[in-house]
C-alpha positions as CSV (number, residue, x, y, z in Angstrom):
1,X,0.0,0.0,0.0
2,X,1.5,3.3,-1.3
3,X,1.9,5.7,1.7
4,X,2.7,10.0,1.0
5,X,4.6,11.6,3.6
6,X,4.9,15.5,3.1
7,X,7.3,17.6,4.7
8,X,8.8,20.9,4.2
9,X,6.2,22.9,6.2
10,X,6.3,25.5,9.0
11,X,6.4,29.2,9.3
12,X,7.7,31.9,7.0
13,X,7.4,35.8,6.7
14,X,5.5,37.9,3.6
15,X,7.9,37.4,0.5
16,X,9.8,34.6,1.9
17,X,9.9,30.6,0.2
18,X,9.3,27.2,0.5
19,X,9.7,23.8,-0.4
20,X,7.5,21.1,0.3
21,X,7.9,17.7,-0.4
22,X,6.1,14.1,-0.5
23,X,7.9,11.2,-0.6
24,X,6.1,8.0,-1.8
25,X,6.9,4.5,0.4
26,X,5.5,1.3,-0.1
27,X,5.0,-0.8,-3.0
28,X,5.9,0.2,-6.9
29,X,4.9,3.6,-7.7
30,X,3.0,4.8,-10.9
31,X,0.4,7.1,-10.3
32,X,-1.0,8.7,-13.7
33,X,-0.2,12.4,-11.4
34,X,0.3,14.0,-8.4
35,X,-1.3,16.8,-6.8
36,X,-1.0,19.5,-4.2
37,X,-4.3,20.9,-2.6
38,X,-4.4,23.2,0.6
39,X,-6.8,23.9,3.3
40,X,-7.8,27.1,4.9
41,X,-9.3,27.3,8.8
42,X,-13.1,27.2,8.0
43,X,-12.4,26.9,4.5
44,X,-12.8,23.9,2.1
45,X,-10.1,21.8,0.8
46,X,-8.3,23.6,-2.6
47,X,-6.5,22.8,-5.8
48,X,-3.0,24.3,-6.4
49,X,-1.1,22.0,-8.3
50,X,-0.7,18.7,-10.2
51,X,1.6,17.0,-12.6
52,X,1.5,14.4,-14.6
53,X,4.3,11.4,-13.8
54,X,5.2,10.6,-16.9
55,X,5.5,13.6,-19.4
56,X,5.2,16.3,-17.1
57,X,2.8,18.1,-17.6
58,X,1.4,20.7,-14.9
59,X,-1.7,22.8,-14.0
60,X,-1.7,25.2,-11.1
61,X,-5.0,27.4,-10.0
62,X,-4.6,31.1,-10.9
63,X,-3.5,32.6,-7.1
64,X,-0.3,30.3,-7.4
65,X,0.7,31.1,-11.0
66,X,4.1,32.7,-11.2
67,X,5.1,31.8,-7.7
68,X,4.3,28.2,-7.1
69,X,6.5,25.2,-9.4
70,X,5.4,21.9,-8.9
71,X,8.2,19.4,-9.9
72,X,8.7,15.6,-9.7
73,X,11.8,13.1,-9.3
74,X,10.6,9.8,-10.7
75,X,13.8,8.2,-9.2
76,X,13.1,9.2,-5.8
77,X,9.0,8.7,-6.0
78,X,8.8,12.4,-4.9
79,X,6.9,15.4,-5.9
80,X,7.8,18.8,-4.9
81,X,6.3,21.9,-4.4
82,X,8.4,25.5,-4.6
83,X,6.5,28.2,-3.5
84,X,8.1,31.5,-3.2
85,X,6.8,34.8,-2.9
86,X,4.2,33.7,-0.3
87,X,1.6,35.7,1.3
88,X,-0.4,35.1,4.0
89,X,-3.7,34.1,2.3
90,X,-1.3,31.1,1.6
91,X,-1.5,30.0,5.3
92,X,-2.8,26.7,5.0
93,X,-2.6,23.0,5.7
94,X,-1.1,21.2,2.6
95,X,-1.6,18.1,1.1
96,X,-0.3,15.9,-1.5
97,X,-2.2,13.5,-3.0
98,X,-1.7,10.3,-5.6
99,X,-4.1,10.2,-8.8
100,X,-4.2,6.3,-10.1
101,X,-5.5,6.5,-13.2
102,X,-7.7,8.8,-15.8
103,X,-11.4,8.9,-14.4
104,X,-14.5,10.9,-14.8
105,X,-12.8,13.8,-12.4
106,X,-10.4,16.1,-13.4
107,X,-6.8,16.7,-12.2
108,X,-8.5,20.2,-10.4
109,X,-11.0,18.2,-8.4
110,X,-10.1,16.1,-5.5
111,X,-12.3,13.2,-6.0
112,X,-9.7,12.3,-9.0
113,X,-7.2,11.6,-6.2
114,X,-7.6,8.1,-3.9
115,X,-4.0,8.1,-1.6
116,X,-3.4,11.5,0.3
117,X,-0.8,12.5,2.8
118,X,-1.6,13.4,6.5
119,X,-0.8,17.1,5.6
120,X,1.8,20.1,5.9
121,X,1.3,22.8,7.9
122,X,2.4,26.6,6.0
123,X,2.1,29.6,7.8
124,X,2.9,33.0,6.5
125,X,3.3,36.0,8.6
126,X,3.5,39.9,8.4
């Protein structure tokens, strides 16, 4: 059973950086994608960023674009997440998560994703 383990986390001024990672344990890995969400105090659970494993290929949400670079290293089953010039409506708890396969949601939607990590905590301060 695959198993995600973020780390990275923890608190950072206005304008400061990042990087979180998740590391994937267990047996062979090959999801179709990874993704980042985030989640808010008394807000729901967010998109920010996926890739796909094999070619590449990334989406982000539009508050992240330009700051944010989601990367992967097949090698060491890890995905990262660079996020620099961070603001404090990025305070959040953040998640990886595994996507298996092609299904009926997409890569934005977190129903798409079935293994998720126990979470990250980013806090940015004035």
């Amino acid at each position: 059973q695959v198993q995600l383990v973020e780390s990275g986390g923890g608190l950072v001024q206005v304008g400061g950086s990042l990087r979180l990672s998740c590391a994937a344990s267990g047996r062979t890995f090959r999801p179709y994608g990874m993704g980042w969400f985030r989640q808010a105090p008394g807000k729901e659970r967010e998109f920010v960023a996926a890739i796909t494993w094999s070619g590449g290929s990334t989406d982000y949400t539009d508050s992240v674009k330009g700051r944010f670079t989601i990367s992967r290293d097949n090698a060491k089953n890890t995905v990262y997440l660079q996020m620099n010039s961070l603001k404090p409506e990025d305070t959040a708890i953040y998640y990886c998560a595994a996507r298996n396969s092609v299904g009926y949601y997409g890569r934005q939607s977190q129903y798409a994703y079935g293994t998720w990590g126990q979470g990250t905590q980013v806090t940015v301060s004035l």
